[in-house]
N, C-alpha and C positions, 0 to 999 in steps of 0.2 A: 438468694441466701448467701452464697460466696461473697457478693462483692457487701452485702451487711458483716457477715460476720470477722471478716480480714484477718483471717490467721495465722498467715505469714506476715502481717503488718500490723498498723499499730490502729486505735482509735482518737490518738489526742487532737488529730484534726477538727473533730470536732465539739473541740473546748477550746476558741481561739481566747476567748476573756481570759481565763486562766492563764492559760501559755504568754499572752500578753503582758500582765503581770509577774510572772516568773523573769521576763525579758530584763522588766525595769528594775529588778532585785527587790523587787516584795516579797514577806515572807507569804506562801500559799497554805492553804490545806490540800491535802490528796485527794483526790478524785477517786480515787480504787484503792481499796483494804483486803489483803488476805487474812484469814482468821481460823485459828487452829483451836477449834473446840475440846479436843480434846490428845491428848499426848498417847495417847493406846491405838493399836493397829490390831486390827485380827490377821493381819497380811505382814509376810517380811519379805516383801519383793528383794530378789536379785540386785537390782537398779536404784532402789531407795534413795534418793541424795539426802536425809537426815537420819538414817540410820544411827547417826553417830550419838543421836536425841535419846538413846537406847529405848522407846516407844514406854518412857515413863506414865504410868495411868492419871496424868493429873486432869483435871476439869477446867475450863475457862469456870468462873464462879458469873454464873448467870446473871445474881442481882447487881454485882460491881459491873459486868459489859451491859446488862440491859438498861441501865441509873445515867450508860454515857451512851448506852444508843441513839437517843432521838438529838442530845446534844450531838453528834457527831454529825448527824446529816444535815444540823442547822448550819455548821460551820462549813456546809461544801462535800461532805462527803457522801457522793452519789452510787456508789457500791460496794458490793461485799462477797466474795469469794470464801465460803468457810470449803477449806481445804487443810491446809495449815501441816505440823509434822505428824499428824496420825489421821486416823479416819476421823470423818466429823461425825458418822450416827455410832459411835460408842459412848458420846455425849445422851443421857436422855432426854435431855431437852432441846434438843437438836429442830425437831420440826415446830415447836412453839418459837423459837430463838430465830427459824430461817421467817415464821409471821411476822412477827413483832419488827424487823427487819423492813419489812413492806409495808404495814404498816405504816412506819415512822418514813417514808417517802423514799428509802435506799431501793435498789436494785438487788438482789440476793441471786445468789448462783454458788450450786455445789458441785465440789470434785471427789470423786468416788468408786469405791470397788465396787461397789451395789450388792454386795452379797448380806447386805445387814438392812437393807432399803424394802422392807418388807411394802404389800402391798398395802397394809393399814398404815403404814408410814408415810408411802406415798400419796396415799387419800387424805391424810393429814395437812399436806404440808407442799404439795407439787403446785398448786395456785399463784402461790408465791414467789418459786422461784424462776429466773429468768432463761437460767441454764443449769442441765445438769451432764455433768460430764463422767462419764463409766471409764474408768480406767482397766482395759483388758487383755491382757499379754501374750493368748494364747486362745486356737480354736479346737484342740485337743484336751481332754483332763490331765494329758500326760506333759505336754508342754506348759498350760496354765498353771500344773499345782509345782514344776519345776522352777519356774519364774516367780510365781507368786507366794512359793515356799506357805504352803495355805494346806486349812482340810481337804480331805477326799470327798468331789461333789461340792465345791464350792464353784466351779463353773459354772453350774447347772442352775445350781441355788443364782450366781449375778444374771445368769439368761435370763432363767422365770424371771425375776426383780425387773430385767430393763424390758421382757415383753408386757409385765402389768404394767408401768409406766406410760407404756405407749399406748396399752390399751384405755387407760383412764385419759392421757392426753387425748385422744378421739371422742373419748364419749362426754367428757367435761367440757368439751371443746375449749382445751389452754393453748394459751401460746407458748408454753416451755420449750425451748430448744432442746432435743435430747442426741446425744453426742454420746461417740466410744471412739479411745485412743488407744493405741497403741505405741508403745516405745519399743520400737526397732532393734532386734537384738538378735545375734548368730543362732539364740535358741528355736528362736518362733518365724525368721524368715521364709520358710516353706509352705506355713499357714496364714500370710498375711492376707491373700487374695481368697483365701476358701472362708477366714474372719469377716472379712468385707461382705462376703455373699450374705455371711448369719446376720451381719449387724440389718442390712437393706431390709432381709427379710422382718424382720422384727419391726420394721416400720419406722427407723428410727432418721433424722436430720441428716447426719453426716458422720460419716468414718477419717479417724484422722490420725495419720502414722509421722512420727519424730524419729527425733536421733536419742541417742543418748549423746548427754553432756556431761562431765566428772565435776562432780561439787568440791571442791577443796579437803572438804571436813570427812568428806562421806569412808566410812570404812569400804563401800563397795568399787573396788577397782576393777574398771570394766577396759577392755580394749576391743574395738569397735571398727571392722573395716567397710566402710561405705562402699568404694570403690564401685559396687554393682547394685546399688541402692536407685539408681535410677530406674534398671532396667524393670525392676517390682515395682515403680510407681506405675510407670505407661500402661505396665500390665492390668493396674486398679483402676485404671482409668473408661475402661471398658465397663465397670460395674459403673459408673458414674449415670444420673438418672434427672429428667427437672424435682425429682423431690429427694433424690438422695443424692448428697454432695461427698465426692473424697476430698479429705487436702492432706496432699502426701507434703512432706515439708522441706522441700529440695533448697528453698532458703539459707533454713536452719543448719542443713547440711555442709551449704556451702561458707558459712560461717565460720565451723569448726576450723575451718584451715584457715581464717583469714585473723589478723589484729584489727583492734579495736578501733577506726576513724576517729574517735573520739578524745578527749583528755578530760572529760569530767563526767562526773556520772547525775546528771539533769534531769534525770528521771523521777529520784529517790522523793523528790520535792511531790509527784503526781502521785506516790503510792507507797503505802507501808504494807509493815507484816505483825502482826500480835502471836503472841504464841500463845498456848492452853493454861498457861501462866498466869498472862494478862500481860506480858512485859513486848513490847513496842523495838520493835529493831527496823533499821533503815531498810533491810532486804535478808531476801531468805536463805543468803550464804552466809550471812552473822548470827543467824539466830543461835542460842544456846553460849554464846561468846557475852560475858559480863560488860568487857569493853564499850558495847555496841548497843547497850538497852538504852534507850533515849527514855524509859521511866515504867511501870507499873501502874495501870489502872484501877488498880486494889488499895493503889497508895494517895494518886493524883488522879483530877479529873482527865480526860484524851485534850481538852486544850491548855491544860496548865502541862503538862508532858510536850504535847508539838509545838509551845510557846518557847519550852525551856532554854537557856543558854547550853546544859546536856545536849540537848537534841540538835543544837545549833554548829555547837562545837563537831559532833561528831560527822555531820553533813558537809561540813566545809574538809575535814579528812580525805574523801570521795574527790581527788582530784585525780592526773595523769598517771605519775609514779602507782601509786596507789593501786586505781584498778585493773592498769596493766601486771601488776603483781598479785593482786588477791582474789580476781573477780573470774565467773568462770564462762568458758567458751560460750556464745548463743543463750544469755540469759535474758530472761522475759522484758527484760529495760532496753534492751541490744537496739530491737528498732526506731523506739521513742529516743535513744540519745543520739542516734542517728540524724533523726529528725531534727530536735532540738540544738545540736552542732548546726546543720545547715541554718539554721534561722538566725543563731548566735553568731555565725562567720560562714556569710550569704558568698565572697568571694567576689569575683568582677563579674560586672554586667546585666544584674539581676533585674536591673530600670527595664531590660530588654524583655518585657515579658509575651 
């Protein structure tokens, strides 16, 4: 499972056609879409990086995303992340939207508190999806409901949710990946290995601890000392099992302190972001920034939008200056333009393989 799901790394390896074509200056479509069903949070984590979205209750409008769903996946687009700036199940059509999804030939996968992922939900709609990712901050009520600024018993309430999960993943016999993250934070560092232990037990994939990274926009100003963040990964390393994986993200970490190898951002071409809106942004440090809408899907179809001179203009913005000034430390693009630089300017020698 580790070396499948590569989570300190990237998967564009295995889309050379695409990447090929990006090389020659074709225009592409994205291979991966994040998708923000809806603008409302029942959570106001600490951490939030769109907090600044002030968790407006708007709705992705179902008929205008579902009318350019199946055209989306004609045109190349092979998956879907509804994650997006709020929770995706305060959407209610959330588990029809993650079918219909699968359906039309995409790949669907949800990021989530799980405290809203009722077990009728999940028998709904877990078929479907490829992954689902539990966002959990804390193995105490007392440090979860601090972090996640949530009701009292809403821990309890995302346990139950991700043990039915796994109990229907067994008895359905799915292949859903089911995952719980945590993001790394001076609050919860003394519960990250006794977190570890619940998540195993609960039967789940893999536990998976990050850093925090500061979004540019985000109101949440967090100051974050690693310096001994190593020594709590080795420690989880001992829960590590053949069916349950850690991936502590010592990467990630080691990013924060480094600049960018890059000067453009090559990514943006492999993946957008839509917000609860329907409005299409290059990435999910612009969204809610007018600037940065490459168009509305309520307005235009998803290929008259990613065809547009808009969307063209604002991509070609995404150079050196740029995202060494506005982009922010260890973002989800980091190791794909990594990649993408070396392929762009291979440097001497590379005949020598």
């Amino acid at each position: 499972m580790a070396e499948d799901i590569r989570m300190d790394s990237h998967k564009l390896i295995y889309h050379p056609e695409r990447v090929a074509r990006w090389l020659k200056g074709e225009r592409i479509y994205p291979i991966e879409m994040e998708v923000g069903l809806s603008g409302a949070c029942n959570h106001r984590c600490i951490f939030c990086a769109v907090d600044y979205m002030e968790y407006k209750p708007n709705l992705l409008s179902a008929n205008a995303y579902l009318s350019n769903l199946k055209l989306m996946g004609e045109k190349g687009l092979k998956s879907i992340i509804y994650a997006g700036e709020g929770e995706p199940l305060t959407h209610p059509e959330a588990p029809e939207i993650f079918n219909r999804t699968k359906e039309y030939g995409m790949d669907a996968a949800m990021s989530t508190n799980g405290v809203l992922f009722t077990r009728e939900k999940a028998e709904a709609c877990m078929k479907s999806l490829s992954w689902i990712r539990f966002s959990i901050a804390g193995a105490t009520d007392e440090t979860y409901e601090k972090i996640h600024q949530c009701r009292k018993g809403d821990l309890q309430r995302a346990l139950e949710h991700m043990a039915d999960a796994a109990e229907i993943k067994k008895k359905d016999h799915l292949s859903t990946t089911l995952g719980a993250q945590l993001l790394l934070l001076p609050e919860n560092k003394d519960e990250v290995v006794q977190l570890a232990q619940v998540i195993r037990e609960l039967g789940f994939d893999y536990f998976t601890v990050k850093p925090f990274s500061q979004h540019p926009s985000s109101k949440a100003k967090l100051h974050v000392d690693y310096s001994e963040a190593e020594e709590i990964g080795r420690e989880l390393q001992q829960y590590q099992t053949e069916d349950f994986k850690i991936y502590f993200r010592s990467r990630s970490i080691e990013n924060l302190e480094m600049d960018k190898p890059y000067g453009e951002c090559g990514g943006m071409h492999f993946m957008t972001y839509m917000d609860a809106s329907g409005n299409l942004f290059p990435c999910i440090v612009f969204m809610g920034r007018e600037e940065f809408i490459y168009g509305n899907i309520n307005e235009q179809s998803f290929p008259e939008i990613w065809e547009s001179e808009r969307a063209e203009k604002i991509r070609r913005l995404f150079g050196n200056e740029f995202i060494h000034t506005n982009c922010r430390k260890t973002c989800r693009l980091d190791e794909i333009n990594k990649y993408l630089h070396a392929l762009k300017y291979p440097g001497l020698h590379v005949n020598f393989i």
